[in-house]
C-alpha positions in Angstrom: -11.2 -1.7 -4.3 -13.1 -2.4 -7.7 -13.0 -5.7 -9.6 -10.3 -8.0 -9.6 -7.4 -6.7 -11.8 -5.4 -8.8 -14.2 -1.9 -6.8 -13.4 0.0 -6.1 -9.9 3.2 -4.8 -9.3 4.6 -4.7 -5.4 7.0 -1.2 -5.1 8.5 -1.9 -1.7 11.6 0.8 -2.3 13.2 3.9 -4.6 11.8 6.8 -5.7 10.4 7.0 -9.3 9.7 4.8 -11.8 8.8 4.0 -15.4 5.1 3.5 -16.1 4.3 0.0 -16.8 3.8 -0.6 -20.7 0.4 -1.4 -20.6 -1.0 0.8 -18.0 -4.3 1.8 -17.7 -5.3 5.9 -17.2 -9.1 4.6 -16.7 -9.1 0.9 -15.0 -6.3 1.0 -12.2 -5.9 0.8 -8.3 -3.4 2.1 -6.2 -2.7 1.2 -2.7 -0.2 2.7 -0.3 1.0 1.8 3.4 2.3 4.6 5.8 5.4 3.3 8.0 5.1 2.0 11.4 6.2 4.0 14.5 8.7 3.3 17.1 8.8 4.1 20.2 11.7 3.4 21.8 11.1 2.8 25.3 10.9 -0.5 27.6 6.9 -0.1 28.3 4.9 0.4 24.9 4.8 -1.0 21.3 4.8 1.2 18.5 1.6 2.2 16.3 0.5 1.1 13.1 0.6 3.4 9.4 -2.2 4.4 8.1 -3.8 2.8 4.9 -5.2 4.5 1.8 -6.3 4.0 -1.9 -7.5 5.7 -5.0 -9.0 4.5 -8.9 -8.0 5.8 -11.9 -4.7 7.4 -10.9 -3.6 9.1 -14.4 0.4 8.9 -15.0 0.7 11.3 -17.9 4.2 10.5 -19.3 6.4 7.8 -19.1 8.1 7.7 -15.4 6.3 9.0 -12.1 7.5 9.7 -8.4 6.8 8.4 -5.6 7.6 8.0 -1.7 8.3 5.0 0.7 7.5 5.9 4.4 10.3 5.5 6.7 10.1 4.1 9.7 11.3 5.3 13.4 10.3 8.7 14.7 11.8 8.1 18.2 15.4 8.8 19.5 16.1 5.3 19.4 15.5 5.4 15.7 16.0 8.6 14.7 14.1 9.8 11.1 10.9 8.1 10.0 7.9 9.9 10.5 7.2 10.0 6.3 4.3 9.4 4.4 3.9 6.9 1.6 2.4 8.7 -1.9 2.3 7.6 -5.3 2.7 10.3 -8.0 2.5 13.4 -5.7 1.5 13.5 -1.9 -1.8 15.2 -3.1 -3.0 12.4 -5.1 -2.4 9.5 -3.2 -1.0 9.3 0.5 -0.8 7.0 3.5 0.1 8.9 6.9 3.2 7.6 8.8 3.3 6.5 12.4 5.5 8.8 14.9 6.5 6.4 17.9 3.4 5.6 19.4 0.9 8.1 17.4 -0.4 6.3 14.4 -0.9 7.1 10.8 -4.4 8.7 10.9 -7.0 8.7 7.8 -7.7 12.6 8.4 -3.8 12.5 7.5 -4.2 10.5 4.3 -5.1 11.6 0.7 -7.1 8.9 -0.7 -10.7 7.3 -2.3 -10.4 4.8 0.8 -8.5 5.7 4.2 -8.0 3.8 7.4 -5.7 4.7 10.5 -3.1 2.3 11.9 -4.0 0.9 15.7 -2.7 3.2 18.9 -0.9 1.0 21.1 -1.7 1.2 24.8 0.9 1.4 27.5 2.7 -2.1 28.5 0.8 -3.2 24.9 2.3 -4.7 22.1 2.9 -3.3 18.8 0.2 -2.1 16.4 -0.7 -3.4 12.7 -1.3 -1.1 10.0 -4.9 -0.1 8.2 -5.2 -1.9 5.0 -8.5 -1.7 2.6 -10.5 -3.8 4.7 -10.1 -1.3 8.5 -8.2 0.4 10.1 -5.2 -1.5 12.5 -6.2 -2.2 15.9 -5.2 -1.0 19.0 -3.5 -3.2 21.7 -5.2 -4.3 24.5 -3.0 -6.9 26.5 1.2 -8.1 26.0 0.4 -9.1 22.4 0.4 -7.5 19.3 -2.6 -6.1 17.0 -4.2 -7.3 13.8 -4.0 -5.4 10.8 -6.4 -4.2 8.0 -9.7 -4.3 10.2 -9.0 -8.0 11.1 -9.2 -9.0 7.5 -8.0 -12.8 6.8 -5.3 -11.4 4.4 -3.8 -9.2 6.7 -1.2 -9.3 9.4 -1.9 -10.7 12.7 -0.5 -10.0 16.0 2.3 -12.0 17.5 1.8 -13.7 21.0 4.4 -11.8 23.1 7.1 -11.8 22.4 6.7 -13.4 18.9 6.6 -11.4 15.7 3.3 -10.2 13.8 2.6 -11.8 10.6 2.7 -10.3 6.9 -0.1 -9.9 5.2 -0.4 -11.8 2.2 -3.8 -10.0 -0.4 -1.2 -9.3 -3.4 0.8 -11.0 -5.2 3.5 -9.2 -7.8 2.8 -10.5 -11.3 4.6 -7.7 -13.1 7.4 -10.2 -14.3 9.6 -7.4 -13.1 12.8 -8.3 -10.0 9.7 -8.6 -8.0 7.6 -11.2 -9.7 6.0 -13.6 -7.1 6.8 -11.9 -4.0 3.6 -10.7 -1.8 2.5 -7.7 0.1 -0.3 -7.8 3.0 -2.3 -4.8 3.5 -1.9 -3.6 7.4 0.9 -6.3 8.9 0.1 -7.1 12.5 1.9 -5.7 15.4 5.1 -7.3 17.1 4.0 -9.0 20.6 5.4 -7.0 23.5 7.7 -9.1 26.1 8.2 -8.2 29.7 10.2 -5.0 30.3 14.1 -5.3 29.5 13.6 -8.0 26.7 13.5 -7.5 23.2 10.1 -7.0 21.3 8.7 -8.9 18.4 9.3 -7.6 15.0 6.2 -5.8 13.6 4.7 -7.6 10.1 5.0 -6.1 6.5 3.5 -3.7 5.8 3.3 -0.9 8.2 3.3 -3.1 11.6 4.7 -1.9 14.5 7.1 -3.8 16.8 6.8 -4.7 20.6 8.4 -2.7 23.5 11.9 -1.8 22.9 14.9 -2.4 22.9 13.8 -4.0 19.2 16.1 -6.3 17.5 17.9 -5.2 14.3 15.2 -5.8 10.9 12.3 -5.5 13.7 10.1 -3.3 11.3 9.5 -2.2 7.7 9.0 0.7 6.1 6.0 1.6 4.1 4.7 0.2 0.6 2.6 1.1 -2.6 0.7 -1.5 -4.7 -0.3 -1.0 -8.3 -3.3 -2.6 -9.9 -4.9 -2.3 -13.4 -6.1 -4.0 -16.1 -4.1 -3.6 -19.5 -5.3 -1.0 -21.7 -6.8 -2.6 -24.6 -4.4 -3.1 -27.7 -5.7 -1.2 -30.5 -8.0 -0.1 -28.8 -7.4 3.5 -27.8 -8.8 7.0 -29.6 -7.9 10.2 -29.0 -10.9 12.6 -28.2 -10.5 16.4 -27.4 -11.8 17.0 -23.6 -11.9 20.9 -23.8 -8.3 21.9 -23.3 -6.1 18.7 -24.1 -6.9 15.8 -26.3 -6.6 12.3 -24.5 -7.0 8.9 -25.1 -9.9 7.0 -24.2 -10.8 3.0 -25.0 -13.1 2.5 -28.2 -16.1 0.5 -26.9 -18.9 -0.7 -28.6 -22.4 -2.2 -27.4 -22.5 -6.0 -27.6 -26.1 -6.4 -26.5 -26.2 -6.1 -22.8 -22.9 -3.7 -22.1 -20.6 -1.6 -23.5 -17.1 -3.5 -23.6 -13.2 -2.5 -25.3 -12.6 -3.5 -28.8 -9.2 -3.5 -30.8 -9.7 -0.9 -33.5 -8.3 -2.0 -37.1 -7.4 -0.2 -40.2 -6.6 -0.6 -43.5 -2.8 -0.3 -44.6 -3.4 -0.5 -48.5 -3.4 -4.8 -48.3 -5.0 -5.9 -45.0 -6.6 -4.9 -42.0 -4.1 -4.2 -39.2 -4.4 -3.0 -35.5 -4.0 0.6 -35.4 
């Protein structure tokens, strides 16, 4: 998912927001988690959302849209069924999870795609795909791991305990959401014995146990944003056949090309420009 990025803001709800101030058209990352299904019956966990990621998303002006997966899909809980996107549901989209059919890659728009596990019947819930795998499917009572077993992610509770949250980001935006953490792909709520309530499924996009599931048992999708700042002074504008855009000023230092604040002068010193 490239190199390490400076920035990361967690968007676990709403519908549009304003570009960060120092976003970055050409170094950025976005990740998004589908919801997780439920099914709504006394026999089988729900499955996993899907997973998917792009570079270099472009927000042209200064808000952009975006969609958090619901979760449900069942008559028990009624809606769900919703992708996750960032900007448009062409550019960047995680499939959600109906009931017990998970959110598939060949559903997702994406650089990087991975399903959510497929629960089994009398299994446990599912986690979700993150950017390591895809979420795995159920095999026994207890709940998946999510994000292709990846350390970060979600694991599955031991019926009928909850799955885990993943834990691979951490919001440093300063924003309301400074310090809290995401996990790519949270595991799958362990199933109990018909009749009892199911664990809760792990954040992001992990599924709870069998039904009937306790109130707060799941959680709906997510998106992750990741860039590095755009350098300060640093940006020209350079005409690309239709539209003229910026693009970083970089100049050779002897082994690579790197970002360099450009300065000009005002009439008494030499000031960013």
């Amino acid at each position: 998912m490239g190199a390490p990025y400076a920035k990361t803001l967690i968007i676990p709800s709403g519908s549009s927001g304003t570009k960060p101030s120092d976003w970055n058209d050409a170094d950025n990352y976005v990740h998004c988690i589908g919801p997780p299904g439920v099914t709504g019956n006394l026999t089988q966990g729900g499955a996993g959302g899907a997973y998917a990621g792009a570079a270099n998303v472009v927000i042209p002006g200064s808000t952009v849209s975006f969609q958090i997966g619901v979760a449900g899909g069942t008559v028990t809980v009624p809606g769900g069924t919703a992708h996750t996107w960032f900007k448009s549901s062409g550019t960047v989209r995680a499939a959600g999870a109906t009931g017990a059919g998970p959110g598939t890659a060949a559903n997702s728009v994406g650089d990087v795609k991975f399903s959510g596990g497929t629960p089994g019947a009398f299994k446990g819930g599912c986690g979700s795909g993150g950017p390591n795998g895809a979420g795995a499917a159920t095999t026994g009572l207890n709940g998946s791991t999510g994000d292709g077993g990846n350390v970060a992610g979600g694991t599955g509770g031991t019926a009928p305990a909850a799955g885990t949250s993943g834990a691979l980001w951490t919001d440093n935006s300063g924003g309301v959401g400074n310090g809290t953490t995401a996990g790519p792909g949270g595991g799958g709520g362990g199933s109990n014995t018909a009749g009892k309530t199911g664990g809760a499924g792990g954040k992001y996009g992990g599924a709870p146990g069998v039904a009937p599931v306790a109130a707060g048992a799941f959680f709906n999708g997510v998106i992750v944003l990741q860039w590095n700042p755009a350098p300060v002074g640093g940006l020209m504008k350079v005409w690309n056949g239709s539209a003229w855009v910026e693009k970083p000023v970089k100049v050779w230092n002897g082994s690579a090309w790197v970002a360099k604040p450009v300065k000009v002068w005002n009439g008494s010193a030499w000031v960013l420009s």
